[in-house]
GUZATI-111013 format. One record per residue (C-alpha): residue number from 1; residue in one letter; x negated, y negated, z. Coordinates in steps of 0.2 Angstrom, whole numbers, always signed. Layout:
BEGIN
@i->NUM | aa->A | u->X | v->Y | w->Z
...
This chain:
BEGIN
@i->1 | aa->X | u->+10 | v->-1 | w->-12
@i->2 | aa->X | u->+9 | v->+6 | w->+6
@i->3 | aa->X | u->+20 | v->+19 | w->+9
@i->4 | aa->X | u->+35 | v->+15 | w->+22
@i->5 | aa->X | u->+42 | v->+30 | w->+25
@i->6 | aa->X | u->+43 | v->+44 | w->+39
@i->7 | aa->X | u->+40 | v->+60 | w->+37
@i->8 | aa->X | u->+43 | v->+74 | w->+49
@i->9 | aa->X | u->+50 | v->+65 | w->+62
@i->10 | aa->X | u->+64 | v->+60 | w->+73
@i->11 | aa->X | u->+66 | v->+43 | w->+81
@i->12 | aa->X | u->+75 | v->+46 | w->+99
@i->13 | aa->X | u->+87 | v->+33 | w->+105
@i->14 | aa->X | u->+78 | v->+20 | w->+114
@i->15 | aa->X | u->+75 | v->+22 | w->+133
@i->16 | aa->X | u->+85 | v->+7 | w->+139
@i->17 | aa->X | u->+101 | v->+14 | w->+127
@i->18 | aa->X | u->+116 | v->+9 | w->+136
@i->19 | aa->X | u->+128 | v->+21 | w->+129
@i->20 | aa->X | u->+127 | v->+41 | w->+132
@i->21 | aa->X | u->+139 | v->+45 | w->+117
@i->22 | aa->X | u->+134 | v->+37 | w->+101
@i->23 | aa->X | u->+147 | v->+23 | w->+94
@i->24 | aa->X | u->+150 | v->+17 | w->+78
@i->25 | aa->X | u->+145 | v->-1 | w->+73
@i->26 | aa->X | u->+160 | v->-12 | w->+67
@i->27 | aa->X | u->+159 | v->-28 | w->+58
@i->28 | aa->X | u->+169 | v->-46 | w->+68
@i->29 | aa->X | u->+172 | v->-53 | w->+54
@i->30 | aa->X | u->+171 | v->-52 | w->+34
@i->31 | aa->X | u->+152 | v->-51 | w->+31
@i->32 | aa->X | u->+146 | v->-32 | w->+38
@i->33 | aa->X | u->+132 | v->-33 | w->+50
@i->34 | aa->X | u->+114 | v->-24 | w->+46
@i->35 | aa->X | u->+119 | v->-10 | w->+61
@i->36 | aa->X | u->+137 | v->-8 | w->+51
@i->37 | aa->X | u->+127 | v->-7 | w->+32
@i->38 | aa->X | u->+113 | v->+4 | w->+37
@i->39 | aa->X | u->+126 | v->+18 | w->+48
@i->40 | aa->X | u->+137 | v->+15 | w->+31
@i->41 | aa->X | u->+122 | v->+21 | w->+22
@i->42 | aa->X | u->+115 | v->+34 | w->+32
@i->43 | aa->X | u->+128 | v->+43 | w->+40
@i->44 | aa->X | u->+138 | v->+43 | w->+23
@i->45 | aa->X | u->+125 | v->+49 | w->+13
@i->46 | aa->X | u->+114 | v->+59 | w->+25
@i->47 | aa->X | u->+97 | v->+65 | w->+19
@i->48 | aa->X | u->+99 | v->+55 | w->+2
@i->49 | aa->X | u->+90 | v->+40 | w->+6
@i->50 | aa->X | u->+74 | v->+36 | w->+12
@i->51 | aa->X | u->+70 | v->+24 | w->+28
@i->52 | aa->X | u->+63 | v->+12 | w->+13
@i->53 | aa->X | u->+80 | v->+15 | w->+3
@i->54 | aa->X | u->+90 | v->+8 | w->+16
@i->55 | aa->X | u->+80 | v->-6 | w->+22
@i->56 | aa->X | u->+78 | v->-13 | w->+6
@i->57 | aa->X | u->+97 | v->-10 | w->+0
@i->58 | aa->X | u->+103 | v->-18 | w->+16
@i->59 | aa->X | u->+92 | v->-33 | w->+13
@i->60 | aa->X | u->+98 | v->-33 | w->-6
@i->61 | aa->X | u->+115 | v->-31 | w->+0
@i->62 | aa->X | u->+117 | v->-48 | w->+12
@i->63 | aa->X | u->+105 | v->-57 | w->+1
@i->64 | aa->X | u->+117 | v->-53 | w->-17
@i->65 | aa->X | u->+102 | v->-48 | w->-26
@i->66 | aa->X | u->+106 | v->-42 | w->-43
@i->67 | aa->X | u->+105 | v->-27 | w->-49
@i->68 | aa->X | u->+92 | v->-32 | w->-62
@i->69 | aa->X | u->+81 | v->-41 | w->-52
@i->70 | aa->X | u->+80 | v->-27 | w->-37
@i->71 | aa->X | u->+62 | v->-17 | w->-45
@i->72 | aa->X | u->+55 | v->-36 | w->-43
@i->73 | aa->X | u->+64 | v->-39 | w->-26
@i->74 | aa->X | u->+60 | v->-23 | w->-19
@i->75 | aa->X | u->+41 | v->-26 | w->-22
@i->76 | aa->X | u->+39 | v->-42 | w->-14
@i->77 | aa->X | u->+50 | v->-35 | w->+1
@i->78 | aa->X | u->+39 | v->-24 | w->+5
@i->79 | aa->X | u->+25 | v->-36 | w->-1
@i->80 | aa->X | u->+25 | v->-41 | w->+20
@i->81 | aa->X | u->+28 | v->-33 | w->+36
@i->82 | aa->X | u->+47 | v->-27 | w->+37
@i->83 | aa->X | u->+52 | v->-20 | w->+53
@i->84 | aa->X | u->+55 | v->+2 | w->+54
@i->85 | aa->X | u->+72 | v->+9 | w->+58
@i->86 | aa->X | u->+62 | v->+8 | w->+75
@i->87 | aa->X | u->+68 | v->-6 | w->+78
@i->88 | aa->X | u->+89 | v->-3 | w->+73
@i->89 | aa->X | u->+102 | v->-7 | w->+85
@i->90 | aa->X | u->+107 | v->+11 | w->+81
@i->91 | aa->X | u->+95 | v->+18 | w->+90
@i->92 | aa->X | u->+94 | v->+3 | w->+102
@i->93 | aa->X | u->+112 | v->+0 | w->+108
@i->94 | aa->X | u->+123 | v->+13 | w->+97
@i->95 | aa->X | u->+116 | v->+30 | w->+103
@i->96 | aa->X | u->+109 | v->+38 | w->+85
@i->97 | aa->X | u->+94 | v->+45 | w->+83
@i->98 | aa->X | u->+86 | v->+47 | w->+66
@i->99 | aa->X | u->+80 | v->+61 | w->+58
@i->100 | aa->X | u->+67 | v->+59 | w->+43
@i->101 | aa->X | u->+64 | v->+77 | w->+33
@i->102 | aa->X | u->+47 | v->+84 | w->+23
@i->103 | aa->X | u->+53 | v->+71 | w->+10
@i->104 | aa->X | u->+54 | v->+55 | w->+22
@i->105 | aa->X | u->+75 | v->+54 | w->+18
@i->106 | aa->X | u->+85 | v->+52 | w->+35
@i->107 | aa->X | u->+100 | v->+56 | w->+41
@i->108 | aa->X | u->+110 | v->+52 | w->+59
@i->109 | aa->X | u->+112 | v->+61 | w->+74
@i->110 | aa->X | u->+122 | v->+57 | w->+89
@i->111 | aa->X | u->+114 | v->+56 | w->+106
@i->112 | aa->X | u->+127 | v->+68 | w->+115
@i->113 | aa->X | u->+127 | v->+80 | w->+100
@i->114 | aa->X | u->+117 | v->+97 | w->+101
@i->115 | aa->X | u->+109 | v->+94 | w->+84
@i->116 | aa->X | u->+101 | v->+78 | w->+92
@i->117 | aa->X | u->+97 | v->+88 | w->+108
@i->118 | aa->X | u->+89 | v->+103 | w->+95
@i->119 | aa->X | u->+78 | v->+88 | w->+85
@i->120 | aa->X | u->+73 | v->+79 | w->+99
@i->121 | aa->X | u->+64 | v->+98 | w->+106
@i->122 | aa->X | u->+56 | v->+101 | w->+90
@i->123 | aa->X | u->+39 | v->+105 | w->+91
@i->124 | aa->X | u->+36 | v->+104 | w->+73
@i->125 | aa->X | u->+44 | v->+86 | w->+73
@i->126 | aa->X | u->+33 | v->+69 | w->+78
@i->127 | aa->X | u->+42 | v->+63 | w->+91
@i->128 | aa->X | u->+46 | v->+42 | w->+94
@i->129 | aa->X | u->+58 | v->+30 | w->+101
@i->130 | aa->X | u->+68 | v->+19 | w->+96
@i->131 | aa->X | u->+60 | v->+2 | w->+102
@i->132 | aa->X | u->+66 | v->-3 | w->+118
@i->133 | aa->X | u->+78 | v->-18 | w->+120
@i->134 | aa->X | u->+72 | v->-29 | w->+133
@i->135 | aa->X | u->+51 | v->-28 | w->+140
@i->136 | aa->X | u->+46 | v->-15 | w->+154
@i->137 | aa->X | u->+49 | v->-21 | w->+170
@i->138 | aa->X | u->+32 | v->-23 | w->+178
């Protein structure tokens, strides 16, 4: 199976960001959104999970996918494309950067903090954005 993971790298807030100090995603209603699941995760575990960690758990998480059928569930997930942290409102609209350590686990940074100013100048780091919300204007 194709490894998911980044390694070594930090994933900047994307260039069209609207916020300049990062905010924490809150659910409207009873059911928790994917940004709210995956800044539970992350920020409350920093550095234990993996980018495919939290994609899968947040997918077995709204889906109620039993604890004895996640090995199985996990395969097939990943079995097609699924989308990076690349692509998470945290980075998009929340203001957090992510930072992916020598073993691929991440943790959260906020966009005004001088820990995210320190990553985001790191040589020794692969540099990427968070995808963009809307296209380029021409």
């Amino acid at each position: 199976m194709k490894d998911h993971n980044y390694y070594d790298t930090f994933i900047g807030v994307a260039e069209d960001c609207p916020v300049t100090n990062a905010e924490i995603p809150q659910a409207k209603g009873d059911a928790k959104p994917v940004p709210v699941l995956q800044y539970e995760m992350i920020a409350g575990h920093p550095y234990r999970y993996t980018q495919e960690d939290v994609l899968f758990e947040v997918y077995a998480m709204r889906n109620e996918v039993a604890e004895e059928q996640r090995s199985a569930a996990r395969e097939a997930f990943f079995a097609k494309g699924q989308p990076c942290l690349r692509t998470s409102s945290l980075g998009k609209r929340y203001g957090w950067g992510f930072h992916h350590d020598t073993e691929g686990k991440v943790a959260l940074y906020a966009v005004e903090s001088e820990a995210y100013g320190d990553l985001s100048q790191d040589a020794s780091l692969k540099q990427v954005k968070a995808m963009r919300s809307s296209r380029a204007k021409p």
